[in-house]
C-alpha positions as a Markdown table, in Angstrom:
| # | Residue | x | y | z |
|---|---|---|---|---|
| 1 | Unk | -9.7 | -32.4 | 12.6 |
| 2 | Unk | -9.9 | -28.7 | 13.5 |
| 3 | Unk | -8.3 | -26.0 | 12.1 |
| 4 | Unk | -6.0 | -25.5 | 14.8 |
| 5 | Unk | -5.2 | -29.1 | 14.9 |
| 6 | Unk | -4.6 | -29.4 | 11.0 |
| 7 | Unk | -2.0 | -26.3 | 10.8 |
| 8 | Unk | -0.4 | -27.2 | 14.2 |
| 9 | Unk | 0.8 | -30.3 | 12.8 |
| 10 | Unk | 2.5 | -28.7 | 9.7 |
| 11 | Unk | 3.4 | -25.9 | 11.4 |
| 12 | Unk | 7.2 | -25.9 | 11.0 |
| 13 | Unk | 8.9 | -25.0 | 8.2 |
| 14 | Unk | 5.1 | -24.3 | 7.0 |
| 15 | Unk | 6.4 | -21.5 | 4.4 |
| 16 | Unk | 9.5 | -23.5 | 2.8 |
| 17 | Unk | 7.5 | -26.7 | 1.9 |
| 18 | Unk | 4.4 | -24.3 | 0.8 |
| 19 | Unk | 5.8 | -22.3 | -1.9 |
| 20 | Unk | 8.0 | -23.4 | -4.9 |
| 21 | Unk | 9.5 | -19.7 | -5.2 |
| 22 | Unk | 9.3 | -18.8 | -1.7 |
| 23 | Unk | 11.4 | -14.9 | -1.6 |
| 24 | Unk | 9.7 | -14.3 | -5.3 |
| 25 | Unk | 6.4 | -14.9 | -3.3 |
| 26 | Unk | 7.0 | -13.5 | -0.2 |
| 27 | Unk | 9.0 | -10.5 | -1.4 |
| 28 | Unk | 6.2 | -9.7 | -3.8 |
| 29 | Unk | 3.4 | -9.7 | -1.0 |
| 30 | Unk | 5.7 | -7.3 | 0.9 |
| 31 | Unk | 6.2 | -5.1 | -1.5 |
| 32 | Unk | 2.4 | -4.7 | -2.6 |
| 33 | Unk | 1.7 | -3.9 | 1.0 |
| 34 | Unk | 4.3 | -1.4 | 1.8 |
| 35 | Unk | 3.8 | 0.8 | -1.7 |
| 36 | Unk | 0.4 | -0.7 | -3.0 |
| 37 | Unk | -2.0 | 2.3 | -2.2 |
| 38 | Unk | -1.5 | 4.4 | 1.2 |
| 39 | Unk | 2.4 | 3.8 | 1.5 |
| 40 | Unk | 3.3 | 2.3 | 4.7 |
| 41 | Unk | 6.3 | 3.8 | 6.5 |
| 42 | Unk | 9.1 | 2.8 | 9.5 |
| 43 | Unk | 7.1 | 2.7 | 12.7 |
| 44 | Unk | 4.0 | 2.2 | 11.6 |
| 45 | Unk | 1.6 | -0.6 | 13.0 |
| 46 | Unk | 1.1 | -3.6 | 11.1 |
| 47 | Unk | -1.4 | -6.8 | 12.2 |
| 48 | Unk | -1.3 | -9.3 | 10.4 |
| 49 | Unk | -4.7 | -12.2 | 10.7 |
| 50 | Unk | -3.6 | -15.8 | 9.9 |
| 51 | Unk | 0.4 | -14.9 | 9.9 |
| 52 | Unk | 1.2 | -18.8 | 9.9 |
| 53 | Unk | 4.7 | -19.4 | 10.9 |
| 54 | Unk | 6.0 | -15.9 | 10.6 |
| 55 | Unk | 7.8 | -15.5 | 7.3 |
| 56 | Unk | 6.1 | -12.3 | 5.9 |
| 57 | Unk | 5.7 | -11.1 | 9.6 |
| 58 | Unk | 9.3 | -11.3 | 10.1 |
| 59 | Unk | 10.0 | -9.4 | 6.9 |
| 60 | Unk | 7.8 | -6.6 | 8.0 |
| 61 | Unk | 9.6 | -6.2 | 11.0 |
| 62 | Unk | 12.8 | -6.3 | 9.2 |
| 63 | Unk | 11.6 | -3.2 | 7.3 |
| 64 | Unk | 10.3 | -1.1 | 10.4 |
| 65 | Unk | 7.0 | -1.9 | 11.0 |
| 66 | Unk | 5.6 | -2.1 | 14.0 |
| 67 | Unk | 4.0 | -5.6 | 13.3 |
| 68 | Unk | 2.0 | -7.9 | 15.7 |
| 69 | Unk | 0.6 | -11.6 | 13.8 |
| 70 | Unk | -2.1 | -13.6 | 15.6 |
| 71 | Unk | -3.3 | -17.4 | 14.2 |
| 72 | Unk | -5.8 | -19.5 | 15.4 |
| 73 | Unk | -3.2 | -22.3 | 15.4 |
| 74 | Unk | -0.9 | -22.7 | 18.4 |
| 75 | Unk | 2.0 | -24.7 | 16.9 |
| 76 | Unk | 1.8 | -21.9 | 14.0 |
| 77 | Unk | 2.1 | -19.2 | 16.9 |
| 78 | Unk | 5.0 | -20.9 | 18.4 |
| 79 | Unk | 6.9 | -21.4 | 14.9 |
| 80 | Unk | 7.1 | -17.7 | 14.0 |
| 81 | Unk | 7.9 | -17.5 | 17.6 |
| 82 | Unk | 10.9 | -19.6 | 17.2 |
| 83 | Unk | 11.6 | -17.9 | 13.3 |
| 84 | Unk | 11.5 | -14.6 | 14.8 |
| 85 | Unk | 14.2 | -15.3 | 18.0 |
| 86 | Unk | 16.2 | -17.2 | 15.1 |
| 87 | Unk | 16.3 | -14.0 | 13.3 |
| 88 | Unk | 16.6 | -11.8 | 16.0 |
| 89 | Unk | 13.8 | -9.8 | 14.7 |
| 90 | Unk | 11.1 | -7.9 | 16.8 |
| 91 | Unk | 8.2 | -9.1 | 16.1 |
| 92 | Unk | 5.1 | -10.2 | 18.4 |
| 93 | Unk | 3.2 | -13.1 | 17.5 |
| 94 | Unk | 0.1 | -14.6 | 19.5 |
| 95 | Unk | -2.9 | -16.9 | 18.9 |
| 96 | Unk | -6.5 | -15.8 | 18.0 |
| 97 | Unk | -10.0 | -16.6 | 16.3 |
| 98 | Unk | -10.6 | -13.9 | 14.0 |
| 99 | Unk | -14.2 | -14.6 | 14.7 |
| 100 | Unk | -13.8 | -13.8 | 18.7 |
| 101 | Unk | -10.9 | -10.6 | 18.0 |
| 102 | Unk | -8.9 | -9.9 | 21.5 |
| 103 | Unk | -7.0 | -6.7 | 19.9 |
| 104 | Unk | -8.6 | -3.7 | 20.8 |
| 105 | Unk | -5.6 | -1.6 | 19.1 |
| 106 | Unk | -5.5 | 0.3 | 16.5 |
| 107 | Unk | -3.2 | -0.1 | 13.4 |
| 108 | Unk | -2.4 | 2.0 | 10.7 |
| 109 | Unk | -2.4 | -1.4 | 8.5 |
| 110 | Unk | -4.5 | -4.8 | 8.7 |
| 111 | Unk | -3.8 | -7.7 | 6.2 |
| 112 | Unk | -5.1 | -11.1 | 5.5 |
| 113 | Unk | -3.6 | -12.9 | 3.1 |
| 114 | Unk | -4.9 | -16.7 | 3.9 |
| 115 | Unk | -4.6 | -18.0 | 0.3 |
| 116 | Unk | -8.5 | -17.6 | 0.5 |
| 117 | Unk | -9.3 | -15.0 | 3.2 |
| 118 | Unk | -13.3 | -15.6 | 1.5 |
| 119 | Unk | -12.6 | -19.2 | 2.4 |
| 120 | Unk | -11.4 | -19.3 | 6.2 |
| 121 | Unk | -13.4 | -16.8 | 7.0 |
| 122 | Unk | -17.1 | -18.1 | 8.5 |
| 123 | Unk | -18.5 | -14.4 | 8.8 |
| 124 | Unk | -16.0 | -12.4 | 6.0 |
| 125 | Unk | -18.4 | -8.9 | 6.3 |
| 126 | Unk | -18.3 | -9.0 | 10.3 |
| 127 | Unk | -14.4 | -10.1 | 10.3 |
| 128 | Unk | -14.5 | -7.1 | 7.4 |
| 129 | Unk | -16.4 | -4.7 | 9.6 |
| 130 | Unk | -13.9 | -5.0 | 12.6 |
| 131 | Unk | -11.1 | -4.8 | 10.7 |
| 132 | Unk | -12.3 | -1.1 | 9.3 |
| 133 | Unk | -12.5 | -0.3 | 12.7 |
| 134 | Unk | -9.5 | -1.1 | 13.7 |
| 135 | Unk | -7.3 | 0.0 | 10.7 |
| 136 | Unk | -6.9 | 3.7 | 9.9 |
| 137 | Unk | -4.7 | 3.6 | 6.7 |
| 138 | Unk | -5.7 | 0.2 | 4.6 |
| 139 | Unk | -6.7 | -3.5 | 4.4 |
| 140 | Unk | -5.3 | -6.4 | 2.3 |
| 141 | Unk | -7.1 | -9.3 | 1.8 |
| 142 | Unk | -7.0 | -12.4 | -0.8 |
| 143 | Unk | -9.2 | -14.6 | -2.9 |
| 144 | Unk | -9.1 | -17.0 | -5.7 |
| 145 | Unk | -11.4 | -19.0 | -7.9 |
| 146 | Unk | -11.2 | -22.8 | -5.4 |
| 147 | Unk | -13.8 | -19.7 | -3.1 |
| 148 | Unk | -17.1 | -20.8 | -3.7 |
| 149 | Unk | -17.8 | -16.5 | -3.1 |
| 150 | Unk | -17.7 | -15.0 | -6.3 |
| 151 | Unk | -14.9 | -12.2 | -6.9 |
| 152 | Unk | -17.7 | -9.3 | -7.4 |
| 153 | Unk | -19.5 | -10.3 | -4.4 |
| 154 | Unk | -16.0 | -10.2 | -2.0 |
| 155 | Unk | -15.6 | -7.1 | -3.4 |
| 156 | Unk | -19.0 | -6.0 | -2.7 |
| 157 | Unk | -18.2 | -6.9 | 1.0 |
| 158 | Unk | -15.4 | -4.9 | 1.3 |
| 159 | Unk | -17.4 | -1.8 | 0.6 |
| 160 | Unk | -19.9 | -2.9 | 2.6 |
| 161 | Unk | -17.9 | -3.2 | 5.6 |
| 162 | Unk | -17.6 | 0.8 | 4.9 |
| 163 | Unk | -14.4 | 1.3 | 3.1 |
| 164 | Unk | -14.9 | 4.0 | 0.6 |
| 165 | Unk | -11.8 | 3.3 | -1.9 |
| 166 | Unk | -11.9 | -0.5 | -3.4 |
| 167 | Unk | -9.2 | -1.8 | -5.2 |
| 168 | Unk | -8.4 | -5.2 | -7.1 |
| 169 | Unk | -5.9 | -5.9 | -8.5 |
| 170 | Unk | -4.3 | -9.6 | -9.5 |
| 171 | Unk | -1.1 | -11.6 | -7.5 |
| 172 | Unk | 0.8 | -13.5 | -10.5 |
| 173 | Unk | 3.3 | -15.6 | -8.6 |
| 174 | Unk | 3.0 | -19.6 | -8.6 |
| 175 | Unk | 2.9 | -21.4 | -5.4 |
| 176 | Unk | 3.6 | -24.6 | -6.9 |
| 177 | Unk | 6.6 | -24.0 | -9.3 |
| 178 | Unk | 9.7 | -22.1 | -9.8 |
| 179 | Unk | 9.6 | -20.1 | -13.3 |
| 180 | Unk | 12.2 | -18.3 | -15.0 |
| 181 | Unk | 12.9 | -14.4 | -13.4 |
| 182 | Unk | 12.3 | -13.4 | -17.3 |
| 183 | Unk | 8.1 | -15.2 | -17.0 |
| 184 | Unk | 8.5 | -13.7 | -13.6 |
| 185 | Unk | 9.2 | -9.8 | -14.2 |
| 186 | Unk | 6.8 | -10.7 | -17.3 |
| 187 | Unk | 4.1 | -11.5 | -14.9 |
| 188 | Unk | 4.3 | -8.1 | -12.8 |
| 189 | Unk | 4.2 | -6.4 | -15.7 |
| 190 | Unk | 1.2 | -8.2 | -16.7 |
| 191 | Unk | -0.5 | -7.5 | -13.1 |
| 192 | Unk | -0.6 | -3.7 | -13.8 |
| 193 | Unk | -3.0 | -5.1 | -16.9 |
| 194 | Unk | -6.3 | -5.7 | -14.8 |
| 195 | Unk | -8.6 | -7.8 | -17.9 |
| 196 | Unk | -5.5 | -9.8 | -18.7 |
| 197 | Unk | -4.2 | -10.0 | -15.1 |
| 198 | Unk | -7.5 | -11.3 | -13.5 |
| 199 | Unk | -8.3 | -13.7 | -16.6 |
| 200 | Unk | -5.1 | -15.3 | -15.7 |
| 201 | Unk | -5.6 | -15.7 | -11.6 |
| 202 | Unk | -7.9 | -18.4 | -13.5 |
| 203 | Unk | -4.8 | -20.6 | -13.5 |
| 204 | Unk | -4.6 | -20.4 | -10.0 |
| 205 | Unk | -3.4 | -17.1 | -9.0 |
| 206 | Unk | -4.8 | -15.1 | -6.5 |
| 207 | Unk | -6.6 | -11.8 | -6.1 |
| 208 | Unk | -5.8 | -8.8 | -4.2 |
| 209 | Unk | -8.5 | -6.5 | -2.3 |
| 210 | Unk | -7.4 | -3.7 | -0.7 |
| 211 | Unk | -9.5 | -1.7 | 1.2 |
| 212 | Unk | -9.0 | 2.3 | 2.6 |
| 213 | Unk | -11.3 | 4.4 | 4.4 |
């Protein structure tokens, strides 16, 4: 079964029966991309590679951005379609192989968060490349220790791909469980504490890379 095929099929109500914690999760992404580095602001343009079925696209838009998602999977497409009309939120939201990009626009923000970007990505320093062309302010992409690509050597791509400022930093929300808010604010704190932060992405947590020219 294909990519397309496989997400298609799960496609609705993809974000509720994914994560445990689902507006600790989501809110968190949305706040490390609007303040983490290069602050993004109201009217700014936002694309978003592998958006699923629209839950962090919609929040964007709900805070301003200019945002546009793109999947390779159609059903996906057509449930943050159907999210974002529910909403009323503006938001665009179309289907595309990040290997064979159709967007020639620019965007002052380009993020990937896939779980694994390392993973669903065939050709991560081409995909990488474009991206840096296409993004004037900052890239956000993920990894996590199920990518058979080392941590060091996605980072190493990210550079290579010709952004000159590298960060890292670690994303300490489960996927799989609601904790306490206490463990919860406990684990922000503890994400501003790269050894200790990174050493526990070993339990499943996933990695942050952002990139800026």
């Amino acid at each position: 079964m294909s990519l397309e095929e496989k997400f298609s099929r799960v496609a609705w109500g993809f974000s509720e029966r994914s994560y445990a914690n689902l507006d600790a999760f989501m809110g968190h992404r949305l706040d490390l991309i609007l303040r983490w580095g290069a602050p993004l602001n109201p009217g700014d343009r936002v694309l978003e590679l592998g958006c699923g079925d629209g839950y962090l696209g919609c929040l964007l838009a709900k805070c301003g951005m200019d945002y546009r998602g793109v999947d390779i999977a159609p059903g996906m497409v057509e449930a943050a379609r159907e999210r974002a009309r529910a909403q009323g939120v503006n938001a665009w939201f179309g289907v595309m192989d990040i290997h064979d990009p159709s967007i020639e626009d620019s965007f002052d923000a380009i993020i990937a968060l896939m779980r694994t970007f390392f993973a669903y990505t065939r050709e991560p320093l081409k995909v990488l490349r474009w991206m840096r062309s296409h993004a004037s302010k900052k890239i956000i992409v993920d990894w996590n220790h199920f990518c058979p690509l080392p941590l060091r050597e996605a980072i190493q791509y990210v550079r290579m791909a010709g952004f000159g400022h590298v960060a890292v930093r670690p994303f300490l929300v489960p996927t799989s469980r609601k904790i306490p808010a206490v463990a919860q604010r406990a684990l922000y704190v503890l994400e501003s504490w790269p050894r200790i932060g990174l050493f526990l992405t070993r339990k499943k947590f996933s990695v942050l890379i952002k990139g800026e020219p």
